[in-house]
C-alpha positions as CSV (number, residue, x, y, z in Angstrom):
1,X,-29.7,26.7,-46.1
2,X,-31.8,28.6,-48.7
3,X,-28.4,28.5,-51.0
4,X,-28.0,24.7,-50.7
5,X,-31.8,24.4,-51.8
6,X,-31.1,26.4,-55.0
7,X,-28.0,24.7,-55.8
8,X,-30.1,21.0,-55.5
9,X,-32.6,22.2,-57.4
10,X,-30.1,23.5,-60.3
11,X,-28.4,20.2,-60.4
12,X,-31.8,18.6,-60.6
13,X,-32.9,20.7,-63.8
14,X,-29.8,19.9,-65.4
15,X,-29.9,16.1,-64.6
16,X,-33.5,16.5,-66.3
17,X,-32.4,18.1,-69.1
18,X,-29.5,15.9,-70.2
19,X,-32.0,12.9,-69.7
20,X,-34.3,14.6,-71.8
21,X,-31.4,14.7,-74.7
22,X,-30.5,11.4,-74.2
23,X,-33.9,10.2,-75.1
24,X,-34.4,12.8,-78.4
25,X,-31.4,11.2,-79.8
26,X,-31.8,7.7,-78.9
27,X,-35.6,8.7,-80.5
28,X,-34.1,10.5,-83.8
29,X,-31.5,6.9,-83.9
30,X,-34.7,4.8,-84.0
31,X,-36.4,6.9,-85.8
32,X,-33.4,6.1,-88.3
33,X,-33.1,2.7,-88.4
34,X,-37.1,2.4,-89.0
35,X,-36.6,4.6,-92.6
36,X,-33.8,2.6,-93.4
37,X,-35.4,-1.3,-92.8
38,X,-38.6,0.2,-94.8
39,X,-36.4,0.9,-97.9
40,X,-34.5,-2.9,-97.4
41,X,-38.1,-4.4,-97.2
42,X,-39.0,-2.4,-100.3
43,X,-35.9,-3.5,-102.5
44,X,-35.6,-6.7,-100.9
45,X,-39.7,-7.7,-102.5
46,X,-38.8,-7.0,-106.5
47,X,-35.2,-9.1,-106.0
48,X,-37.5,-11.8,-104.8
49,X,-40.0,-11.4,-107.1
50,X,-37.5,-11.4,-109.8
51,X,-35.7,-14.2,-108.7
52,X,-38.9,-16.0,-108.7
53,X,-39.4,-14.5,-112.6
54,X,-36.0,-16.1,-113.6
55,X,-36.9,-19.3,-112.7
56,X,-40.3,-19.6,-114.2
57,X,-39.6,-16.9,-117.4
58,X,-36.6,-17.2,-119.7
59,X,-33.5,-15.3,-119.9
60,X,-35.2,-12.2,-122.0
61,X,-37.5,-11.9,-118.5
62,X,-33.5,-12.8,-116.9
63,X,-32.4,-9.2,-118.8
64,X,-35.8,-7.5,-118.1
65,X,-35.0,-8.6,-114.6
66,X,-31.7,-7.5,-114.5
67,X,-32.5,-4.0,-115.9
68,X,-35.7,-3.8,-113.3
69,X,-32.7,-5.1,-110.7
70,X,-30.5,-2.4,-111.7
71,X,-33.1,0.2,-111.8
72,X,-34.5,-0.7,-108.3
73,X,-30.7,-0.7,-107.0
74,X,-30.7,2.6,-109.0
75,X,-33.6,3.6,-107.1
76,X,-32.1,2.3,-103.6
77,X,-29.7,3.9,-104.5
78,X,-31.4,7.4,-104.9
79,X,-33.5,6.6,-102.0
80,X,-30.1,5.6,-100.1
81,X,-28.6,8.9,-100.9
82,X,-32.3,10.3,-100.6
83,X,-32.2,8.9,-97.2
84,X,-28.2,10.1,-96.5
85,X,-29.5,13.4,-97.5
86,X,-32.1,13.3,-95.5
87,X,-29.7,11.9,-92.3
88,X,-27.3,14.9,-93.1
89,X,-30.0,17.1,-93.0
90,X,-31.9,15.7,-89.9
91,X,-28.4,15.6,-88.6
92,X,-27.8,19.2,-89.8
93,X,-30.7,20.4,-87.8
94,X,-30.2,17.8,-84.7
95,X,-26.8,19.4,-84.7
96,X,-28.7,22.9,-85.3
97,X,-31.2,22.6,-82.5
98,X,-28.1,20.6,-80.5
99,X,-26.3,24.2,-80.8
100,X,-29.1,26.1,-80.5
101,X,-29.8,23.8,-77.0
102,X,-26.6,24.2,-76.1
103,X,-26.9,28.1,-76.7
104,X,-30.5,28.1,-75.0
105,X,-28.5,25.9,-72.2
106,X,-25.8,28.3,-72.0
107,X,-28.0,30.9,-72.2
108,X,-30.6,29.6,-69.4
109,X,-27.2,28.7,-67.7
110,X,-26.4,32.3,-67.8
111,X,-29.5,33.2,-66.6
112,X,-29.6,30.3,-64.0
113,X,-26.7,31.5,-63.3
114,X,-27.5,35.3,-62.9
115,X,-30.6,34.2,-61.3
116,X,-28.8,31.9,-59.1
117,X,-26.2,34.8,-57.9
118,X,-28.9,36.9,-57.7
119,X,-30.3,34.4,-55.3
120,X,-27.2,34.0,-53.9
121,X,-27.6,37.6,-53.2
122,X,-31.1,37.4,-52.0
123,X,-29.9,34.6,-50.1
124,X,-26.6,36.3,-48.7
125,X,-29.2,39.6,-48.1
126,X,-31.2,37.2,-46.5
127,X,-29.0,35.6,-44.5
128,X,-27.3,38.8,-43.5
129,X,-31.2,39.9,-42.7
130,X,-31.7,36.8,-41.2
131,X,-28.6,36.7,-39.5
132,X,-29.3,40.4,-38.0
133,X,-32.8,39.3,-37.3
134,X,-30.9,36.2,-35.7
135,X,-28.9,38.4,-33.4
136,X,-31.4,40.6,-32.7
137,X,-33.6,37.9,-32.1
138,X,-30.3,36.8,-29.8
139,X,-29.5,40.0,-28.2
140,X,-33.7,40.3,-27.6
141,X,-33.5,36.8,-26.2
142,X,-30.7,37.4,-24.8
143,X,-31.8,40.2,-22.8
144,X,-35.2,38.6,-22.1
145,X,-33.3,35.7,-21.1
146,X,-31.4,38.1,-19.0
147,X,-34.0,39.6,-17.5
148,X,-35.7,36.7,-17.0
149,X,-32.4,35.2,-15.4
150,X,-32.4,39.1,-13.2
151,X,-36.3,38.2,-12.4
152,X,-35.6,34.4,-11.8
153,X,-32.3,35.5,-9.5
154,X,-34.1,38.1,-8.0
155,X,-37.6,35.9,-7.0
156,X,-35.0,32.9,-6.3
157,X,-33.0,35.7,-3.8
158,X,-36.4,36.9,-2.3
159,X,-37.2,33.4,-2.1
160,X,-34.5,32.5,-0.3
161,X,-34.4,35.5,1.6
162,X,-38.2,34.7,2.0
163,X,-36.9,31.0,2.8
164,X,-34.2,32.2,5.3
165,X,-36.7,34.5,6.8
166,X,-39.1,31.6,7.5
167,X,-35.9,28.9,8.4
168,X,-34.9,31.7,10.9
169,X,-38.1,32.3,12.2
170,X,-38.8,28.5,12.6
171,X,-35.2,28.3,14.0
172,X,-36.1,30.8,16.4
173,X,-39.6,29.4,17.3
174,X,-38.3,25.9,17.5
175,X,-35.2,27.3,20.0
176,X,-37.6,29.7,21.7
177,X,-39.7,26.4,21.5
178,X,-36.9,24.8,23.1
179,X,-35.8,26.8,25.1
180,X,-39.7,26.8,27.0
181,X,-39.6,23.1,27.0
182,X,-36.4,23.6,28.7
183,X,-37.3,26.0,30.9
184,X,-40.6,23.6,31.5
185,X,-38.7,20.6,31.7
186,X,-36.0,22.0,34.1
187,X,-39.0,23.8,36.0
188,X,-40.8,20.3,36.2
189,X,-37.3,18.5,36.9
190,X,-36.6,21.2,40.0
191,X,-40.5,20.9,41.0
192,X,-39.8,17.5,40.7
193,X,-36.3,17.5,42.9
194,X,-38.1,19.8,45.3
195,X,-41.2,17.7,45.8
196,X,-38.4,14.8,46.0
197,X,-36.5,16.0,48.7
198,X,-39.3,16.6,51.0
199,X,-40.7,13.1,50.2
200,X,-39.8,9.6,51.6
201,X,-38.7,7.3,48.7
202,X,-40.9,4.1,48.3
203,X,-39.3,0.7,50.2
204,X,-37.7,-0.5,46.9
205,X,-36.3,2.4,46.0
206,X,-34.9,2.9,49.3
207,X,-33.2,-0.7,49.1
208,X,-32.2,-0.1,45.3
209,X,-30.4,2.5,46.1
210,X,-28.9,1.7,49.0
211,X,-25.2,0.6,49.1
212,X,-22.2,-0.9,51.3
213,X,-20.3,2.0,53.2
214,X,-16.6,1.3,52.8
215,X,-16.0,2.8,56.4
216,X,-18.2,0.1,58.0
217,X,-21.1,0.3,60.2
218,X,-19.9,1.7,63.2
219,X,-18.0,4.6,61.5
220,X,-21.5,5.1,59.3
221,X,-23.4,5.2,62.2
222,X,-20.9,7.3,63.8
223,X,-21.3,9.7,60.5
224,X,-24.9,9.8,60.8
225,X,-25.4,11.1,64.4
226,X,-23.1,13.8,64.1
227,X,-25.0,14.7,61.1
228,X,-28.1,14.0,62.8
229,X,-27.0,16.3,66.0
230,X,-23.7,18.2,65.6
231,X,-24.7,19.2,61.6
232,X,-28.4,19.7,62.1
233,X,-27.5,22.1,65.2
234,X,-27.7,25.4,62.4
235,X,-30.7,24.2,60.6
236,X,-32.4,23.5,64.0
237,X,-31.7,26.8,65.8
238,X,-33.0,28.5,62.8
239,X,-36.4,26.8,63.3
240,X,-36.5,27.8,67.3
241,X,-35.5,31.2,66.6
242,X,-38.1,31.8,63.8
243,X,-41.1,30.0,66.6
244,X,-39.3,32.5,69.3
245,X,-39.8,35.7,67.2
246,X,-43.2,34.6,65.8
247,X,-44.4,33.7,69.4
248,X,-42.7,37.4,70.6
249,X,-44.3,38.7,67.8
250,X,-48.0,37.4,68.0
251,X,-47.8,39.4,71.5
252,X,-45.9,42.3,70.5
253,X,-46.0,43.1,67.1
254,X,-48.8,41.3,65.6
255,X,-48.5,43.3,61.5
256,X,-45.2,41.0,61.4
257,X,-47.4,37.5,62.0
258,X,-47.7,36.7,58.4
259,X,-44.2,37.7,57.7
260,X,-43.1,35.5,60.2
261,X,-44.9,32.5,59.7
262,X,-43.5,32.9,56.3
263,X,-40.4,32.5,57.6
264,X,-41.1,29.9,60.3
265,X,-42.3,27.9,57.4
266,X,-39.4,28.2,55.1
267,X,-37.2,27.0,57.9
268,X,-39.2,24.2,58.7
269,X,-39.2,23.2,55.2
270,X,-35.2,24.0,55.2
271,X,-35.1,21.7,58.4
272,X,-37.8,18.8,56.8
273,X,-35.3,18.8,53.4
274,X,-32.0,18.6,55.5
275,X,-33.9,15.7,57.5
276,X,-35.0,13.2,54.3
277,X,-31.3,14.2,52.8
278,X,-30.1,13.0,55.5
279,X,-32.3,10.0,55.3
280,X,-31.5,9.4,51.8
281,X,-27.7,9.7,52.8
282,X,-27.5,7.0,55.6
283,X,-30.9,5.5,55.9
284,X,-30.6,2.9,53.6
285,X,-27.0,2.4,53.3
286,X,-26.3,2.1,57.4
287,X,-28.5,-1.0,57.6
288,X,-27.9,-2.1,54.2
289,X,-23.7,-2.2,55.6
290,X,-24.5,-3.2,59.0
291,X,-26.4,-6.5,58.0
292,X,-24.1,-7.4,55.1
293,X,-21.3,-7.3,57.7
294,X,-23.5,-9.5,60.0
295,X,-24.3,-11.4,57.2
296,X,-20.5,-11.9,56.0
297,X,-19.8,-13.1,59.9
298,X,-22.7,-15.6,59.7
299,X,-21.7,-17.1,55.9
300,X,-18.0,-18.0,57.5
301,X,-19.4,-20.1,60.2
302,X,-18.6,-23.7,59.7
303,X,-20.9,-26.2,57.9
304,X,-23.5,-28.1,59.8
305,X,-24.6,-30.4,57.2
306,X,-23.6,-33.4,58.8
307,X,-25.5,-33.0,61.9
308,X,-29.0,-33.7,62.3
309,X,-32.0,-32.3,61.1
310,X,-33.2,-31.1,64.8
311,X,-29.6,-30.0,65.7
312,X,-29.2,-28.0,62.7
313,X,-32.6,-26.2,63.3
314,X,-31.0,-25.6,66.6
315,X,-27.5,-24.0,65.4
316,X,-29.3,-22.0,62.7
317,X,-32.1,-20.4,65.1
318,X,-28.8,-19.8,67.7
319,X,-26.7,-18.5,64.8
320,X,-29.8,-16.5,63.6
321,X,-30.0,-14.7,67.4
322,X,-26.4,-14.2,67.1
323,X,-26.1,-12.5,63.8
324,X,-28.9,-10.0,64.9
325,X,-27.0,-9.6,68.3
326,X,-23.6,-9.1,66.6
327,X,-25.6,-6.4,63.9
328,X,-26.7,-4.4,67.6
329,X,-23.2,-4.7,69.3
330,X,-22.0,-3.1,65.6
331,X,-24.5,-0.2,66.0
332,X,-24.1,0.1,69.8
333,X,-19.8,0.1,69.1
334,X,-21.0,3.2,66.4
335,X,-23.0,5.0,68.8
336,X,-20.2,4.4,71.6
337,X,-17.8,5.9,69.1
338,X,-20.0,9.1,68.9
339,X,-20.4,9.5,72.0
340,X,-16.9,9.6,72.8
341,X,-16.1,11.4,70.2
342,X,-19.0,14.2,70.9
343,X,-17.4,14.2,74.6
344,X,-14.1,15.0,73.5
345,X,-14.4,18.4,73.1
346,X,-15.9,18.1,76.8
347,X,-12.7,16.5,78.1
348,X,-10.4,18.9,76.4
349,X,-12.1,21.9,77.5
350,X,-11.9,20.7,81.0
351,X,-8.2,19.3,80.6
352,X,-7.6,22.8,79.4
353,X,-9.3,24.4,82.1
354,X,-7.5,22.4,84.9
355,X,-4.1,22.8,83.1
356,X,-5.0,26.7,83.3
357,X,-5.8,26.6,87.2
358,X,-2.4,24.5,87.7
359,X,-0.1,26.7,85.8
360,X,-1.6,29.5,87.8
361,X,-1.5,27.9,91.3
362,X,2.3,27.0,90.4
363,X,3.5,30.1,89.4
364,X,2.2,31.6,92.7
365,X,4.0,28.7,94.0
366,X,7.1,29.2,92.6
367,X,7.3,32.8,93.5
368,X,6.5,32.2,97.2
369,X,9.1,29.2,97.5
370,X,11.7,29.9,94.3
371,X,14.1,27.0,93.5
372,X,17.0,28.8,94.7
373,X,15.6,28.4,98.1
374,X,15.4,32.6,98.7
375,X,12.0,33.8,100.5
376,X,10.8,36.7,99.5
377,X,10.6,39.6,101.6
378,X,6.5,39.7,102.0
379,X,4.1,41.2,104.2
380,X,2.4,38.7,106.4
381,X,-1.3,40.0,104.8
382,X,-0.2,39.8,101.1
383,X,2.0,36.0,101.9
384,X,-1.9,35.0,103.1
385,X,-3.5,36.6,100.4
386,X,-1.5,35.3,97.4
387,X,-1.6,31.9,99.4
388,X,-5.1,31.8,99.3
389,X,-5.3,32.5,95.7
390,X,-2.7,29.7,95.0
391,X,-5.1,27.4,97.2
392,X,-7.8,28.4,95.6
393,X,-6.6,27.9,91.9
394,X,-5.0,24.6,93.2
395,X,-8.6,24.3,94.6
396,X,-10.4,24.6,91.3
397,X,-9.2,21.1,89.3
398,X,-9.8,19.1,92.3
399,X,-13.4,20.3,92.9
400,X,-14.2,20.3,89.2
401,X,-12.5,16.5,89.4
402,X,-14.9,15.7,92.1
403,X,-17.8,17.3,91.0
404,X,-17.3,15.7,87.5
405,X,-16.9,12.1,89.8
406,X,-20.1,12.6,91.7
407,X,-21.9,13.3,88.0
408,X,-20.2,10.5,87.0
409,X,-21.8,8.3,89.9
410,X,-24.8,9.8,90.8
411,X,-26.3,11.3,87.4
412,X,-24.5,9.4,84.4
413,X,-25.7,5.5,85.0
414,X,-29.4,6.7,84.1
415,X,-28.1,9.3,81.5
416,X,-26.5,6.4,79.8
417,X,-29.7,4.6,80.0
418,X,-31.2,7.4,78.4
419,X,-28.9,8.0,75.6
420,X,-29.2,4.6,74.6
421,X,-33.2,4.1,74.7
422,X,-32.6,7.8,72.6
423,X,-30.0,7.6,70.4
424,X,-29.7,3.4,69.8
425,X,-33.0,2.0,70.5
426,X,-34.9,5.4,69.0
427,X,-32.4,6.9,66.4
428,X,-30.5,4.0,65.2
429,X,-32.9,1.0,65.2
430,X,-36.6,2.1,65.6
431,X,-35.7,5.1,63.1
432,X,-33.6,3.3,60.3
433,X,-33.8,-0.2,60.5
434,X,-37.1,-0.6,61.3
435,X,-39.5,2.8,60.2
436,X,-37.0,3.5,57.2
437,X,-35.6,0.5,55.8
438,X,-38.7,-2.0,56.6
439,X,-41.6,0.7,55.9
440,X,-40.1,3.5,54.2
441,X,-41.7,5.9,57.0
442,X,-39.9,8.8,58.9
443,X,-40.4,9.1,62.5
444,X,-42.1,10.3,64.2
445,X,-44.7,11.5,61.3
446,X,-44.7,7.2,59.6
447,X,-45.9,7.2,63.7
448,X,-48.5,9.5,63.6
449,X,-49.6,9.1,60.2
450,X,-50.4,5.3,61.2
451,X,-51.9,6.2,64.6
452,X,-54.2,8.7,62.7
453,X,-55.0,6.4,60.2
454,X,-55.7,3.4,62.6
455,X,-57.7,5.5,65.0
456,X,-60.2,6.4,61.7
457,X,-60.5,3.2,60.5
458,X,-61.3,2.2,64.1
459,X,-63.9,4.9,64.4
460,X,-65.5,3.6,60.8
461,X,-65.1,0.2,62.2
462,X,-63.0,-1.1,59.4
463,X,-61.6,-4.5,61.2
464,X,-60.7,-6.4,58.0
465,X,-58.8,-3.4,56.9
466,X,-57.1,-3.0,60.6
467,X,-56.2,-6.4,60.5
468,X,-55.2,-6.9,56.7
469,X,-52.5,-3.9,57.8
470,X,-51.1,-5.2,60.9
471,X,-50.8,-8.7,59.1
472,X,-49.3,-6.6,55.9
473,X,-47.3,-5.1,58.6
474,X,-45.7,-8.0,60.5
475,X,-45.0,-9.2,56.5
476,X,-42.8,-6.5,55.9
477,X,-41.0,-7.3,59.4
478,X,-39.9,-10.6,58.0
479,X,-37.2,-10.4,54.9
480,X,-36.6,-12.8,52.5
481,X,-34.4,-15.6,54.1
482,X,-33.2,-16.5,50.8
483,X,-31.5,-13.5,50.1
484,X,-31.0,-12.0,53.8
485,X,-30.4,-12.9,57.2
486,X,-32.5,-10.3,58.9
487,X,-35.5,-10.5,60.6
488,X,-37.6,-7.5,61.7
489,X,-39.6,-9.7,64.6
490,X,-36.3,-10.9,66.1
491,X,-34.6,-7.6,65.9
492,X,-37.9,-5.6,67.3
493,X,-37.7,-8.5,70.2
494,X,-34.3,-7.6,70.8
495,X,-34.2,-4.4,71.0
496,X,-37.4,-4.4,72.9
497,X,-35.7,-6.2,75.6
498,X,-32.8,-3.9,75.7
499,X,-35.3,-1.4,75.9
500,X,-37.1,-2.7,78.8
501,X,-34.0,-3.3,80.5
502,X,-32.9,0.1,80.2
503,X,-36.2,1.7,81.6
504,X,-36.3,-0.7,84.6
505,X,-32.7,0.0,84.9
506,X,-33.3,3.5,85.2
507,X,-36.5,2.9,87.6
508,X,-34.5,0.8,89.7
509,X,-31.6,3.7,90.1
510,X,-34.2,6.4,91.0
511,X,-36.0,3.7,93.5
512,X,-32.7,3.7,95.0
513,X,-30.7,6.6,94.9
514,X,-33.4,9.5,94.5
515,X,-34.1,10.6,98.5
516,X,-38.4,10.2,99.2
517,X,-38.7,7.3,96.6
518,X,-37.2,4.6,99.4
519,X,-40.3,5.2,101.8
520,X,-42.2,2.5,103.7
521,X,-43.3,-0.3,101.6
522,X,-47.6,0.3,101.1
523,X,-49.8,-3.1,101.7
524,X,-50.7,-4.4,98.6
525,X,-54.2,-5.9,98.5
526,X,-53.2,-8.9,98.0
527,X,-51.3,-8.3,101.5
528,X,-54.2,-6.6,103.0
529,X,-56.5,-9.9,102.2
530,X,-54.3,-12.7,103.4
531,X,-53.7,-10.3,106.6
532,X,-57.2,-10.2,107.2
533,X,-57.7,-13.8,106.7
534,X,-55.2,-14.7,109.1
535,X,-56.7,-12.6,111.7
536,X,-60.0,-14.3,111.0
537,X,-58.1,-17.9,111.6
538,X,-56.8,-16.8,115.1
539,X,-60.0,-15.2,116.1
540,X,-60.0,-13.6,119.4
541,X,-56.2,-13.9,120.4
542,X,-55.5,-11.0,118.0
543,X,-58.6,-9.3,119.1
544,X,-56.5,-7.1,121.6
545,X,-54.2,-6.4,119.1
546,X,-56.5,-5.6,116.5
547,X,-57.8,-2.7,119.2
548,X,-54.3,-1.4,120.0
549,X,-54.1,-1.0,115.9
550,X,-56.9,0.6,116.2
551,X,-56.4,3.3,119.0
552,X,-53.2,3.9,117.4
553,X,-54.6,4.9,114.2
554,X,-57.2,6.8,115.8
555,X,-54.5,8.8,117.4
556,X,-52.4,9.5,115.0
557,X,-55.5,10.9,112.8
558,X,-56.2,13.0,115.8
């Protein structure tokens, strides 16, 4: 760079310097030309003056002229060749200091040009310095810039190290964060389950999430009392051996108490969550099936539109009964089904039985009397004895036969009545349909819970409230008729009845076929007073009688 500036500034001082000759000559060629008009003016003024002689003066004047003429041309001339010499020698010396410029300029060239490669030198010498410096410079920047890249790498790698550190420490917190919501959650979630299955859903939820049974509601009823007896047998037994061993216990061993009550309480609760799964399983969906198939009966009756208003009031209260009675003949055709079917293994086991008995009395049989008509050759006391065995095994099926028909008279007419106040009227209806389904309530705690609360509010003499809950109550019996058919009053009427029927039925068969029951009809007082006033009528004709009635009870106190 430094070498371009010298060489500009060369070219400049030689651009200067030619100027500067242009302008001496163009000077000196003025100069010139000034000298040589002042020597025309001068020769030019005697010619006129002489001219103007001549006209005025006479031809001697004309010589005088002439002569003055040709000495001032002589003189012009000197002066001309005064003035030639005087060109030469200015030119002489322009061309003198022209070649000693040109030396001084060849000479300053020289030296500009010495200087200049000595500059060039300085300049290379620099350049080389400044190129070294340059590199070192470099190589120092370079390995600043190197170590500042090292430093830069190295706080970038601790910083990402630092960075990782912190993302994996975050990613740790936020999965062991996680991880404790989680654990929470799924803690809260099986709290939640837990608390769940030991509590009755709310009467919406019950119907929300109740569905149609595909089997029907016989088979769904069926379902549910084997669950409800045959399944719950395990769970059940658990609970009364617990009570057994914490009652043996108390007596016995009273350090295991705690332990046991522990346990007694775990198979309650065991027992209480079997009970609301089983709830949640068939407690909504039996009822929910049985009254849409009732309901699916009643919709393909024929129309009654075209009768009158009064008449078809009529058919719809007597189509109304008979949808409820059709929903209790499907629940009583279910519990009939499980019954049956829980007999069954009853009826086999005495089939089997009695098919044992037979097969033994006939093979005794067949070796006293074989088919190919041969006796044996027995004594008298072993022919008795195994004849009395083959009576007696031939005795067993017919006794069990008539013991099972004298059960079957005397004991199962109430025992039917029993079972179906227990498991249709109690299990079926007053337990699903109408404490589950209607109230959302398990019996018999809904029971107690309502008894207890009623009793309290009766104690604090809360009326309003005792009323606002029966009428709330009788509310709930009554479903929406434009949605569904069924009516908790009717169906609580109905089964009602069938309940009453079954108790008088059963009254009526221990009246009659219990011995000490039939005695001798007691006088009502209703008896006793038209008795009395009929005696008072007649007046002394039953007087005697009256006195034999008398003496007769006397005796028999006596």
């Amino acid at each position: 760079m430094k070498l371009l500036h010298a060489v500009s500034r060369r070219r400049t001082l030689l651009c200067v310097a030619v100027v500067l000759l242009f302008l001496a000559v163009m000077m000196t060629l003025v100069r010139a030309q000034e000298v040589a008009a002042t020597a025309t003016d001068a020769a030019g003024k005697p010619v006129a003056q002489h001219t103007s002689v001549t006209t005025a003066t006479s031809e001697e004047e004309a010589r005088a002229s002439n002569a003055a003429v040709q000495a001032a041309e002589a003189e012009a001339a000197a002066m001309r060749q005064l003035e030639a010499e005087e060109q030469a020698r200015r030119e002489e010396e322009e061309e003198l200091a022209e070649r000693q410029r040109r030396q001084q300029e060849v000479l300053q060239r020289q030296e500009d040009l010495a200087a200049l490669r000595r500059r060039e030198e300085e300049l290379v010498e620099l350049h080389r310095r400044e190129q070294e410096e340059e590199r070192r410079r470099q190589e120092e920047e370079e390995l600043a810039e190197r170590q500042r890249r090292q430093q830069e790498e190295e706080r970038r790698r601790q910083e990402e190290e630092e960075l990782a550190e912190r993302q994996r420490r975050q990613q740790e917190e936020e999965r062991r964060r996680q991880e404790e919501e989680e654990l929470a959650e799924r803690q809260r979630r099986q709290q939640e389950e837990e608390r769940a299955k030991r509590r009755i859903d709310s009467v919406d939820m019950i119907r929300y999430s109740a569905e149609e049974l595909p089997q029907g509601c016989a088979k769904s009823i069926e379902e549910y009392l084997f669950r409800v007896h045959e399944h719950r047998q395990h769970t059940a037994a658990a609970v009364r051996d617990a009570r057994s061993e914490l009652n043996e216990a108390r007596v016995h061993a009273p350090k295991k108490v705690a332990e046991l009550e522990k346990r007694l309480a775990a198979r309650q609760d065991d027992l209480l969550v079997y009970d609301i799964q089983t709830l949640r399983m068939y407690g909504g969906s039996v009822p929910k099936t049985c009254i849409a198939e009732s309901l699916a009966w009643l919709d393909a009756q024929p129309d009654v539109s075209s009768m009158s208003e009064a008449k078809q009031r009529l058919v719809y209260f007597f189509r109304l009964t008979s949808t409820h009675c059709r929903a209790l003949y499907l629940t009583a055709r279910g519990v009939m089904q499980y019954m049956i079917d829980s007999y069954t293994p009853v009826v086999k086991s005495y089939t089997k039985s009695v098919q044992y008995y037979c097969d033994k009395a006939s093979a005794i049989y067949a070796e006293l009397l074989p088919a190919s008509g041969k006796r044996p050759d027995i004594p008298m006391m072993d022919l008795a004895k195994k004849v009395a065995v083959m009576v007696g095994y031939a005795a067993v099926p017919i006794g069990l036969g008539v013991a099972a028909g004298i059960v079957f008279v005397a004991v199962l007419p109430p025992m039917v009545a029993a079972v179906i106040i227990y498991e249709y009227v109690y299990k079926i209806w007053l337990e699903l349909f109408i404490a589950y389904y209607t109230y959302g309530a398990k019996m018999p705690d809904g029971a107690v819970t309502a008894v207890k609360s009623t009793v309290a509010a009766l104690r604090a003499g809360e009326w309003a409230s005792i009323g606002n809950s029966v009428v709330d109550a009788l509310i709930d019996l009554v479903a929406d008729p434009d949605t569904d058919f069924y009516n908790g009053i009717l169906a609580v009427y109905l089964v009602g009845s069938i309940t009453v029927i079954c108790a008088a039925f059963i009254c009526l068969w221990f009246s009659c076929c219990v011995p000490g029951m039939r005695g001798k009809k007691r006088a009502t007082p209703l008896h006793a007073a038209s008795r009395s006033a009929g005696d008072s009528r007649n007046g002394n004709k039953k007087a005697p009688a009256t006195g034999g009635a008398a003496a007769a009870a006397a005796k028999k106190k006596n």
